[in-house]
TORRO-994052 format. One record per residue (C-alpha): y, x, z; residue in three letters; residue number from 0. Coordinates in nm, 2 decimals, padded with zeros to 4 digits. Example, Ala and Ser with C-alpha at 12.3 -4.5 7.8 and 13.67 -1.06 7.14 Angstrom:
<recs>
        y        x        z     r     k
   -00.45    01.23    00.78   ALA     0
   -00.11    01.37    00.71   SER     1
</recs>
This chain:
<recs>
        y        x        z     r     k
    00.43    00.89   -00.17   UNK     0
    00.74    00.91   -00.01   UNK     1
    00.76    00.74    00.32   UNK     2
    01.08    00.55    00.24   UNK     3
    00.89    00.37    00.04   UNK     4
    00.61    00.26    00.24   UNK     5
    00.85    00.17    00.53   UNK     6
    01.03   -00.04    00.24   UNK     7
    00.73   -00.19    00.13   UNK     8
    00.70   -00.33    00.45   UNK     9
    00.99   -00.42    00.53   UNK    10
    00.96   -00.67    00.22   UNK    11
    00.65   -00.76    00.39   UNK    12
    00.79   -00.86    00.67   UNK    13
    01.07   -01.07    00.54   UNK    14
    00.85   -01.22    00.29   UNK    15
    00.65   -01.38    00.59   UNK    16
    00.95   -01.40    00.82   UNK    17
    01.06   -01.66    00.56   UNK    18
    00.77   -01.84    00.57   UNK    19
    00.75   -01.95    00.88   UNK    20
    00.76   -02.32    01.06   UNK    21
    01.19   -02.27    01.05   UNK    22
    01.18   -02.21    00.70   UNK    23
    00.90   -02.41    00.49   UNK    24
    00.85   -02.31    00.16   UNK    25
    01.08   -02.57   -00.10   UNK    26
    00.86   -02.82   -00.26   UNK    27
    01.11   -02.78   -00.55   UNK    28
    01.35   -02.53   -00.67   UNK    29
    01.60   -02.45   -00.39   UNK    30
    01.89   -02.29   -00.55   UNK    31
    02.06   -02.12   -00.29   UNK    32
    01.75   -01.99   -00.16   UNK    33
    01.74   -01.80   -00.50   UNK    34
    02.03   -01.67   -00.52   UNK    35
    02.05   -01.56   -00.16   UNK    36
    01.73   -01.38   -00.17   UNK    37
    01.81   -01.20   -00.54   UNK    38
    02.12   -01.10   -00.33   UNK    39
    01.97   -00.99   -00.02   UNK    40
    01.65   -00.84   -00.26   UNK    41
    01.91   -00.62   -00.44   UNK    42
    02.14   -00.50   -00.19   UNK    43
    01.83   -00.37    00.03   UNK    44
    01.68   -00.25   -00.32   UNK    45
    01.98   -00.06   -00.42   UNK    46
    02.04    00.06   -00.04   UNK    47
    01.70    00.26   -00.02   UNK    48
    01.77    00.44   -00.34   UNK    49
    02.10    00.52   -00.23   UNK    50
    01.96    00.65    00.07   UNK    51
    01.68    00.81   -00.01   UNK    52
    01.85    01.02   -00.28   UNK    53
    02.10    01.11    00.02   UNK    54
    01.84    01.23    00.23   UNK    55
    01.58    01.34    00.05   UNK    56
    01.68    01.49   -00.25   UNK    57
    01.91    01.77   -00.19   UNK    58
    01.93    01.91   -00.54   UNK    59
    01.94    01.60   -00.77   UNK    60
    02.01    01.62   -01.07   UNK    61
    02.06    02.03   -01.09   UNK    62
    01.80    02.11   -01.29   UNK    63
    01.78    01.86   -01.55   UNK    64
    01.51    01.59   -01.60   UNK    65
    01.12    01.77   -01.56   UNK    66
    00.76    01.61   -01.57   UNK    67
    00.50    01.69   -01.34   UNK    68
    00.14    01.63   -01.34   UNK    69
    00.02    01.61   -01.00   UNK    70
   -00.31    01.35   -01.07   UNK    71
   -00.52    01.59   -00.92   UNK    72
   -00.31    01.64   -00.61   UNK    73
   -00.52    01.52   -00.24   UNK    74
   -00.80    01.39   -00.42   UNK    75
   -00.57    01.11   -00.61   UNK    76
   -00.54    00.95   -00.25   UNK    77
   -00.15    00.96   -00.34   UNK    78
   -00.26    00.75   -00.65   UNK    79
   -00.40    00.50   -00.44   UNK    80
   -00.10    00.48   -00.20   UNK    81
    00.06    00.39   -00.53   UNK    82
   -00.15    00.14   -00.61   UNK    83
   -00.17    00.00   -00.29   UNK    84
    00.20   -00.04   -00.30   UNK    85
    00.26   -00.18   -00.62   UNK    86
    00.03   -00.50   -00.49   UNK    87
    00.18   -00.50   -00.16   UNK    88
    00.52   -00.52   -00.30   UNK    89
    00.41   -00.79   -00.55   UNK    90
    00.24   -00.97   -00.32   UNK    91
    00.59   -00.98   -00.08   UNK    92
    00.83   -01.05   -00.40   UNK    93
    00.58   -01.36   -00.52   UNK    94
    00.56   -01.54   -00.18   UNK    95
    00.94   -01.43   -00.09   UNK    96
    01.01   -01.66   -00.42   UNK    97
    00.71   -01.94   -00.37   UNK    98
    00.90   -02.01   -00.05   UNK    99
    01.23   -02.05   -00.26   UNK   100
    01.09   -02.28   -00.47   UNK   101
    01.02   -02.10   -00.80   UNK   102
    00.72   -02.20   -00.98   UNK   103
    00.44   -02.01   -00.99   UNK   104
    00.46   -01.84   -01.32   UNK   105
    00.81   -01.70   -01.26   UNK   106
    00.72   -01.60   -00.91   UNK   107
    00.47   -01.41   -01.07   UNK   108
    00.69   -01.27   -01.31   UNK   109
    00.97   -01.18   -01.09   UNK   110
    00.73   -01.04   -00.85   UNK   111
    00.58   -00.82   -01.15   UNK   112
    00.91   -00.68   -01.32   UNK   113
    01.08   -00.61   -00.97   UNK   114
    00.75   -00.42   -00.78   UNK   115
    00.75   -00.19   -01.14   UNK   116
    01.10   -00.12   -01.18   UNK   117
    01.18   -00.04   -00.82   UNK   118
    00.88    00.18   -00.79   UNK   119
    01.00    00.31   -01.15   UNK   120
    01.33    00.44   -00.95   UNK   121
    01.16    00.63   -00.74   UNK   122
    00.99    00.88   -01.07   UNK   123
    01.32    00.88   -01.16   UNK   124
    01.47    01.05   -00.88   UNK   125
    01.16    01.29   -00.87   UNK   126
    01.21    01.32   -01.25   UNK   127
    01.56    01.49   -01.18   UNK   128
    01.44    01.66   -00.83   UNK   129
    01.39    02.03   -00.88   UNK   130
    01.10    02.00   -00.64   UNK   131
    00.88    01.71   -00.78   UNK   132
    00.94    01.58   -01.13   UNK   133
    00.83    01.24   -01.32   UNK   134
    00.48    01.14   -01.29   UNK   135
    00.28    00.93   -01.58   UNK   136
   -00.02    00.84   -01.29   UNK   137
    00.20    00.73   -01.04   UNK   138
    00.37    00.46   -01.29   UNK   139
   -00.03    00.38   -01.37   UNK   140
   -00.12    00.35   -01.01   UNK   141
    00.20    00.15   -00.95   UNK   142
    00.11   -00.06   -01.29   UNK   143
   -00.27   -00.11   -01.15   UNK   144
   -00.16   -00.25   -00.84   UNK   145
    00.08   -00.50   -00.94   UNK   146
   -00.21   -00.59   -01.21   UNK   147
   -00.45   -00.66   -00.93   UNK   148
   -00.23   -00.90   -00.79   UNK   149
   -00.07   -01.05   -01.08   UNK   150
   -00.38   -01.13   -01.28   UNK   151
   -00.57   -01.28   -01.02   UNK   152
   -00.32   -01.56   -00.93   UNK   153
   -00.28   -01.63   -01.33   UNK   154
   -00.70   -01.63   -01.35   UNK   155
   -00.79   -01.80   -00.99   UNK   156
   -00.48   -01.93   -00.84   UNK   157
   -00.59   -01.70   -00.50   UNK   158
   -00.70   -01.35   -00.42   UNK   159
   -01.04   -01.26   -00.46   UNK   160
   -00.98   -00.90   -00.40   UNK   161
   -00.74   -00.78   -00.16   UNK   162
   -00.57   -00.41   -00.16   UNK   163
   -00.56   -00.34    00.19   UNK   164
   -00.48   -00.04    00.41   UNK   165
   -00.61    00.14    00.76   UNK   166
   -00.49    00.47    00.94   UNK   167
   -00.65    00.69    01.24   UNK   168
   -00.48    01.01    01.36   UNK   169
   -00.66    01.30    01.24   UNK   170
   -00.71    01.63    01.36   UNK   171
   -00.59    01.84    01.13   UNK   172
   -00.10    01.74    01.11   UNK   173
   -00.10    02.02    01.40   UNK   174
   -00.19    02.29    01.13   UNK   175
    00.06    02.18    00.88   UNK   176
    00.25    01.97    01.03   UNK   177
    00.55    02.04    00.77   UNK   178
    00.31    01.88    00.48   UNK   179
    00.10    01.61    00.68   UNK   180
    00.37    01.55    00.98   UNK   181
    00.50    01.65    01.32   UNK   182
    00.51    01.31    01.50   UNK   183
    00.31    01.01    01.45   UNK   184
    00.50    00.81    01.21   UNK   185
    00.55    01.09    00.98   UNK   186
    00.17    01.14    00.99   UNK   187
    00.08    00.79    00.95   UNK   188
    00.24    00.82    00.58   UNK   189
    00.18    01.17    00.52   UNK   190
   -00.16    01.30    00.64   UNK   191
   -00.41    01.16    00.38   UNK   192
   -00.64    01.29    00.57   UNK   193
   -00.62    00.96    00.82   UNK   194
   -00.56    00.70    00.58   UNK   195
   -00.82    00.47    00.40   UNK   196
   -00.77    00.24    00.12   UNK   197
   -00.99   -00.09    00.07   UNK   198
   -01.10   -00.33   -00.17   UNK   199
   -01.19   -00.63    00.03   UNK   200
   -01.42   -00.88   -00.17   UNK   201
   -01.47   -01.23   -00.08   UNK   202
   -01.77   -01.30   -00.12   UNK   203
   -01.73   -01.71   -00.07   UNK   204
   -01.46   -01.75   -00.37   UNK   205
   -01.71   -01.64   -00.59   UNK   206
   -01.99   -01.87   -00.46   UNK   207
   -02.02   -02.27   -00.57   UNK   208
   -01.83   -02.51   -00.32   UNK   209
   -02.11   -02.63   -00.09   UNK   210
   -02.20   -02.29    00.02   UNK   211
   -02.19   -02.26    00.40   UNK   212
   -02.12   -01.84    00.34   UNK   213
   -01.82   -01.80    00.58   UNK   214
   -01.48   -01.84    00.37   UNK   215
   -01.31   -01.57    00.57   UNK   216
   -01.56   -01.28    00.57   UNK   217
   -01.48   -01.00    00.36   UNK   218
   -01.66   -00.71    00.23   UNK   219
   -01.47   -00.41    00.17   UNK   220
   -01.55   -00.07   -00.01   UNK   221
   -01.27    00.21    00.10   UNK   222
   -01.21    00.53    00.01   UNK   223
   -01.08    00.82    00.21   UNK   224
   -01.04    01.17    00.24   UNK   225
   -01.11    01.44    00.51   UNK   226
   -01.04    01.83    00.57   UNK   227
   -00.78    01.79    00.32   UNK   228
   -00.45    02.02    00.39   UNK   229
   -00.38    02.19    00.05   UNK   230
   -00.32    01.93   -00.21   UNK   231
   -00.48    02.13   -00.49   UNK   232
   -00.72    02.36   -00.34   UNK   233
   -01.07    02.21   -00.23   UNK   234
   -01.08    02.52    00.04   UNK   235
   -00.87    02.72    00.24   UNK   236
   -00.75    02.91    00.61   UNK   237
   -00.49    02.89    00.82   UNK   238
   -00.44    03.11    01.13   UNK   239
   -00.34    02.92    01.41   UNK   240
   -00.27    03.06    01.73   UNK   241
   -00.41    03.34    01.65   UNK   242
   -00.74    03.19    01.52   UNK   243
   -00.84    03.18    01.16   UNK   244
   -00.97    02.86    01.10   UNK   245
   -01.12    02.73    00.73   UNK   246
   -01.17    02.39    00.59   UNK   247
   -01.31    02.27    00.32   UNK   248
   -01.21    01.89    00.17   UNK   249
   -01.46    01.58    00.08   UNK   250
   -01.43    01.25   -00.05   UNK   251
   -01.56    01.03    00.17   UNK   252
   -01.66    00.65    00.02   UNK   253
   -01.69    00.36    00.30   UNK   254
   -01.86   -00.01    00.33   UNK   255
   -01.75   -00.20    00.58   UNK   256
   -01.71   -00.58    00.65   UNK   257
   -01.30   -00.74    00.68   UNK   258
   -01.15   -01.06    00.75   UNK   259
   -00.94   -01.26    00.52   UNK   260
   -00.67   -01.37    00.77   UNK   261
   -00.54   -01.63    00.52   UNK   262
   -00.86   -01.81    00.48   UNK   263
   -00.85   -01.90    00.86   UNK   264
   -00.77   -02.23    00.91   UNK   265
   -00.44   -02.25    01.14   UNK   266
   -00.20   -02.53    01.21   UNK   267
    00.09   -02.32    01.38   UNK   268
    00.32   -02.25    01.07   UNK   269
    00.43   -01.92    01.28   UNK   270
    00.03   -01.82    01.27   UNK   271
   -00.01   -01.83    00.88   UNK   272
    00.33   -01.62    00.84   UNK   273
    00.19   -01.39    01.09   UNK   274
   -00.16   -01.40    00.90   UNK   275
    00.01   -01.35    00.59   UNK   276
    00.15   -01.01    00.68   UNK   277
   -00.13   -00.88    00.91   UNK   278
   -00.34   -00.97    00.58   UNK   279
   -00.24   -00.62    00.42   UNK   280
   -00.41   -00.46    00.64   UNK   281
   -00.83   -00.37    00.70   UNK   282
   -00.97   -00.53    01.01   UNK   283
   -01.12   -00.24    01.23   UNK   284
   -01.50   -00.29    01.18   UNK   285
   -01.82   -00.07    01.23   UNK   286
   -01.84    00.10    00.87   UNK   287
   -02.09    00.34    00.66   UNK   288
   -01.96    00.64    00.53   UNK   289
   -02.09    00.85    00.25   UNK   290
   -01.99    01.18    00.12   UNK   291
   -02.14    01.51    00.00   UNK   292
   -02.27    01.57    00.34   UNK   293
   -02.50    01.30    00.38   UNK   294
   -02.41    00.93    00.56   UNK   295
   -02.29    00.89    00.83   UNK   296
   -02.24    00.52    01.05   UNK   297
   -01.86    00.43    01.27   UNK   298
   -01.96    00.22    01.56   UNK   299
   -01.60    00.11    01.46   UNK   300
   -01.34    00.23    01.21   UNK   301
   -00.98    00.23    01.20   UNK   302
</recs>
């Protein structure tokens, strides 16, 4: 995934929840220039990125015509997941952005849904016409999966039941190909698979009956992650560094762990709940069991 559009992602995130603070209450009704502000502001910043990422990124656009690539078995599909994980985070932002503008809840929905698809549908676009990527049918799925997560569970329960969410810890293994996984620490954090996890985090209480005394705000959470991971095709390899040859071989690694659903805490402070609302993308570092092919293995806590 390209990091542009993470940091865009979040940036969404952030002015979705920026908006929603005690300054700016969400309209009881529809507030027009709020709407038109925010398509405005939405656009521009939309149209921006792209600009800017086919400045910077793509030196050869366009050259070599319009290519497909099928890269689903690339990093153990974790890039499929960072598309996934994006397509709810971005409908997630898009929704609220336009609750708090006073849209009803079906159209937030719907404007949430068409914008998180065709703005991540830009982006195989300009790797369809990049000489050194190409157009990908599982990243539009992933993309399509994770807006469907979120869109269908606000139609069906009015709430989220199960949250996409997202946790990174450096890993040891940028400094040997720091080209593909990163040479600093925000390059890394979007690049090295190897130190990012993705969650489902089930609340268990929305699916119990209303006099339940089960905690509303705990969270269980399943996540999956990667490790030993630095040829995005090969399950094996060596690399000689410093003069050292040094092998590797990649595993899946599955995790349960328990979260906290921020926005089930019952707060007053308006500036809390925006807060909450954006820290909410994110797993709660917990003690977690791992599983792979080489047995099980317990985090006193995991990142």
């Amino acid at each position: 995934m390209k990091p542009l559009l993470m940091i865009f992602a979040l940036v969404i995130t952030c002015l979705s929840f920026s908006q929603n603070n005690g300054f700016f209450k969400p309209s009881d009704s529809l507030h027009k220039k709020r709407v038109v502000g925010l398509s405005v502001s939405l656009g521009a910043a939309s149209v921006g990125s792209l600009v800017g990422l086919g400045t910077i990124w793509y030196d050869d656009l366009g050259a070599n015509g319009f290519k497909f690539r099928d890269d689903a078995t690339q990093w153990y599909q974790m890039d499929k997941a960072g598309h996934a994980y994006a397509g709810y985070l971005i409908h997630n932002s898009i929704y609220h952005r336009y609750k708090w503008a006073g849209v009803n809840e079906k159209n937030s929905l719907l404007i949430g849904a068409a914008t998180s698809a065709c703005y991540l549908l830009s982006f195989e676009l300009l790797d369809g016409l990049s000489s050194d990527w190409g157009f990908s049918w599982t990243d539009i799925s992933a993309n399509t999966l994770g807006g469907f997560l979120f869109y269908t569970q606000q139609r069906w329960w009015n709430e989220q039941r199960i949250r996409m969410k997202f946790s990174s810890s450096p890993s040891p293994y940028a400094q040997y190909r720091p080209a593909v996984l990163g040479s600093n620490f925000a390059e890394r954090l979007l690049k090295d698979y190897n130190g990012q996890t993705y969650w489902f985090s089930f609340n268990p209480y929305s699916f119990l009956t209303e006099d339940s005394r089960f905690p509303a705000w705990i969270n269980v959470a399943f996540g999956y992650s990667i490790d030993q991971r630095l040829f995005g095709s090969e399950n094996s390899g060596s690399i000689n560094y410093n003069g050292e040859l040094l092998s590797f071989t990649s595993k899946r690694q599955y995790l349960f762990s328990l979260d906290i659903d921020l926005q089930r805490i019952p707060v007053n402070r308006p500036w809390l709940r925006s807060f909450f609302l954006g820290l909410n993308h994110l797993k709660i570092p917990f003690p977690a069991i791992e599983f792979s092919n080489t047995g099980i293995k317990f985090h006193g806590i995991y990142f």
